[in-house]
Steps between C-alpha positions, in 0.01 A plus 500: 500500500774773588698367158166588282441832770832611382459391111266717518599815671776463188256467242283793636819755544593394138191590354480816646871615382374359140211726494671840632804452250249375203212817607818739503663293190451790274600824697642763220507868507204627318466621154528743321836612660643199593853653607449664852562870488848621669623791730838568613478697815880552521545245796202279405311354201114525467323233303133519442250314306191244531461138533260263375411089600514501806325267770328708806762456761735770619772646254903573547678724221862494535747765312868402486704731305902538387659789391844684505533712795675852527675609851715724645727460733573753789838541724481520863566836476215569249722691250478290215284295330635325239250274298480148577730262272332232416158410685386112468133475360287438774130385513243654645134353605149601607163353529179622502206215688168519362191352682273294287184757605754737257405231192224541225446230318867326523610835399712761733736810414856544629703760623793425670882625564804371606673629835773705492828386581704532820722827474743542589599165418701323813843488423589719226610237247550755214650779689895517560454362884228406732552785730312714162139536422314312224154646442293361192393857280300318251406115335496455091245209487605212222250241567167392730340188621102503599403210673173442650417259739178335620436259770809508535615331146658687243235579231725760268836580474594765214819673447549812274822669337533835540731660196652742489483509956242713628589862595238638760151500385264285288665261324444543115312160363662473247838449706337181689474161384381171638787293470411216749220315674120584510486770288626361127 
């Protein structure tokens, strides 16, 4: 009897994951504009847009986004600041939850940014010692990733190209391009 109870349990929890990934099997951002619509804020990148097929349950839209960084770095004594050599990309993230009450019809729009990254940055890697100041003055995005989660199962993952990197402000459309994932 507590073999079949457990068969069971099994069978039921499998069911259930089959139907929220099969309901939420064809999650795409909606038409006519496909390609979200950009912002670089100088620190942080904006993406906005609308999603369609998805089940009623709550919604997580995630914004990771690499770029080139520019910095300065500052002496101790404040009297210079020559710029930064040569900052690593970094990647910066943000999410934006939205409650299934937000949904109409398996549809919902987006709006979410990135945080900005930690300046100064610990350390001063790119200044002449770490006894020097590194503060980040402005990001050049190159590419973003939307993923949206529900129930806690990935249900898109798109990345975009951004050519030539964004300088602060919308992004042009025609300098974005799906070139992975959900979105081709």
């Amino acid at each position: 009897m507590k073999r079949s109870s457990i068969w069971l349990l099994i069978t039921m929890v499998t069911i259930s994951i089959t139907a929220v990934v099969a309901f939420a099997g064809n999650v795409h951002l909606k038409p006519p504009k496909s390609n979200p619509t950009f912002t670089d804020l100088g620190l942080s990148l904006a993406a906005s847009g609308a999603l369609a097929g998805l089940s009623n349950r709550d919604v997580l839209v995630i914004l990771s986004a690499s770029e080139d960084m520019t910095t300065t770095c500052t002496n101790p004594a404040r009297a210079t600041q020559p710029a930064g050599q040569n900052p690593a990309p970094i990647t910066v993230t943000g999410t934006e939850p939205i409650p299934e009450t937000e949904l109409k019809n398996g549809t919902t729009p987006f709006d979410v940014a990135t945080d900005e990254p930690v300046s100064p940055i610990p350390g001063a890697p790119e200044c002449p010692n770490p006894n020097w100041t590194e503060d980040i003055t402005n990001l050049a995005f190159t590419s973003a990733t939307i993923t949206v989660e529900q129930a806690n199962f990935e249900v898109l993952d798109a990345t975009f190209s951004i050519s030539p990197a964004s300088a602060d402000g919308p992004v042009p459309d025609g300098n974005v391009t799906c070139s992975s994932g959900d979105c081709l």
